[in-house]
C-alpha positions in Angstrom: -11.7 8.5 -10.0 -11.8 12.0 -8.7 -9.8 11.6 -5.6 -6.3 10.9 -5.3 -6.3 9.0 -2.7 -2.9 10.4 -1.5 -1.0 8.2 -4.7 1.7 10.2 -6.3 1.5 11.1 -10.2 4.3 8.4 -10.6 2.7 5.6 -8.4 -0.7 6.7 -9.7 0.8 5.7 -12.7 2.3 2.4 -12.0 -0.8 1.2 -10.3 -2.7 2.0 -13.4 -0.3 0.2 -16.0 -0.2 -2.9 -13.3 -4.4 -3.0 -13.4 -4.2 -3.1 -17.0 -2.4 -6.4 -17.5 -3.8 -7.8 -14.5 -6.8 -7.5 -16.3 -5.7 -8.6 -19.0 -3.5 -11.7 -17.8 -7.0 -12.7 -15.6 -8.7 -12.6 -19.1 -6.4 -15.2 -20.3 -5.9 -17.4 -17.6 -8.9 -17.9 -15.6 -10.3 -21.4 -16.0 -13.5 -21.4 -18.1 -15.1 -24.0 -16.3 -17.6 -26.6 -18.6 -16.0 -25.7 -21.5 -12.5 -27.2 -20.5 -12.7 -31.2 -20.5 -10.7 -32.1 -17.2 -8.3 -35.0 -18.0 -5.8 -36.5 -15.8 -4.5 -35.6 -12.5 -1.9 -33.1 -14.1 -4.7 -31.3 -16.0 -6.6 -30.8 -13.0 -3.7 -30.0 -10.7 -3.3 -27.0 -13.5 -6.7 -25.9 -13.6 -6.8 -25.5 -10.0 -3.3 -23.6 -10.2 -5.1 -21.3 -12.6 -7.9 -20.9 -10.3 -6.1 -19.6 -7.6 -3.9 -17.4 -9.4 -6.8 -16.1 -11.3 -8.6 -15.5 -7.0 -5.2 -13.9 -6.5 -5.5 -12.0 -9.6 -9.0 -10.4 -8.4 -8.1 -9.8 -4.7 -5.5 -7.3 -6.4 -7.2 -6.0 -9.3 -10.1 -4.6 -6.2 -7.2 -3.5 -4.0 -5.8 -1.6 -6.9 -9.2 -0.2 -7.5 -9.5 1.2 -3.9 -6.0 2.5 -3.7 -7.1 4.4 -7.5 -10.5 5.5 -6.2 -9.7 6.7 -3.0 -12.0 4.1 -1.3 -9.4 2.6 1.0 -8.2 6.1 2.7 -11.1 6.4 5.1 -10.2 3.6 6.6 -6.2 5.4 7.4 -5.9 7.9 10.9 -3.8 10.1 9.2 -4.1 10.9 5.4 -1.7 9.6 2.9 0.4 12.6 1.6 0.6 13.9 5.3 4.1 15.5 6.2 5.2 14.5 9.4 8.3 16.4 11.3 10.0 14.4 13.7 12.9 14.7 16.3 15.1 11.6 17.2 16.3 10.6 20.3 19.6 11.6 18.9 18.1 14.8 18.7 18.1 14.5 14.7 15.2 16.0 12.7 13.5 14.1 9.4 10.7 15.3 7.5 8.8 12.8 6.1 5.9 12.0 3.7 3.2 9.5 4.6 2.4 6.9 2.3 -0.4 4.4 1.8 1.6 1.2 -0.2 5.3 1.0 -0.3 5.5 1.2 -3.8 5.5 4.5 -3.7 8.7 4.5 -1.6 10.5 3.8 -4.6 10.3 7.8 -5.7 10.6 9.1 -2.3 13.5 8.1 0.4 12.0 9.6 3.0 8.6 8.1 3.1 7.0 6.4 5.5 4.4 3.9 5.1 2.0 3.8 7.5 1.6 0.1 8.2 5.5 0.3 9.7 5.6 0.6 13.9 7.0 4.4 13.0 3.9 5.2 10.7 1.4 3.3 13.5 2.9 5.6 16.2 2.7 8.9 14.1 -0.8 7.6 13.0 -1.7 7.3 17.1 -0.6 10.8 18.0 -0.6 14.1 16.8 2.0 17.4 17.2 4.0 17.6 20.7 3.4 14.4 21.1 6.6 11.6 22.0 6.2 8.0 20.2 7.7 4.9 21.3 8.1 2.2 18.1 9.8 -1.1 17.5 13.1 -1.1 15.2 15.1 -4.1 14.7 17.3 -3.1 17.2 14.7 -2.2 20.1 12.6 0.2 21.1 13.0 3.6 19.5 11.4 7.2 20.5 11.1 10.1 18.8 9.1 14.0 19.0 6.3 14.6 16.6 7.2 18.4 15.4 4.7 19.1 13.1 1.8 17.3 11.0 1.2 18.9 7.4 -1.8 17.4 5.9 -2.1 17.2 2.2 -3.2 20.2 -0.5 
């Protein structure tokens, strides 16, 4: 667990508690099938309940590991932790820092995640380069300034 993966300290963090009792709530609730006697239509509508949140359980618990490890990032264009300059049509300028998972949006207004149409477009082009993207209101453009990878 070398790499960062681009994850904040703080999201790092969070990500790291949330495994925990993932783990620990999959311990508890995943069906032990054979030793659990299967009764009546309610005990096995609950057993199968259980067995999907426990499949739901383990599809997070290995997309937490990734994000943790670092093993997801080769898959993004532009690193997470990337800065990303932009003018505005209005001819407004934003800094912004790329992120991987919106949860780390929570310490950092001006991130951008780069599953958004902004964070596609940015992730398509490079400096000097003008992006289209889709906003709720329409089509949008903007001027990539600069690109500042991660230390």
């Amino acid at each position: 667990m070398s790499s960062t993966g681009g994850l904040n300290p703080a999201t790092r963090a969070r990500l790291e508690q949330e495994l925990a009792q993932l783990r620990e709530q999959h311990t508890a609730l995943a069906p032990r099938f054979g030793e659990e006697s299967v009764g009546d239509s309610a005990d096995q509508a609950d057993m199968l309940e259980r067995a999907e949140t426990a499949a739901w359980m383990e599809r997070r618990i290995h997309e937490i590991k990734e994000l943790l490890t670092g093993g997801a990032e080769a898959d993004y264009a532009v690193a997470p932790g990337t800065e990303v300059k932009l003018r505005f049509a209005d001819g407004s300028e934003d800094t912004m820092r790329i992120i991987a998972i919106a949860e780390e949006a929570v310490d950092d207004a001006d991130a951008l995640t780069l599953d958004s149409p902004l964070g596609k477009a940015v992730a398509a082009h490079g400096p000097g380069d003008k992006i289209t993207y889709r906003t709720p209101s329409g089509e949008a453009t903007a001027e990539i300034l600069e690109m500042t990878p991660p230390a």
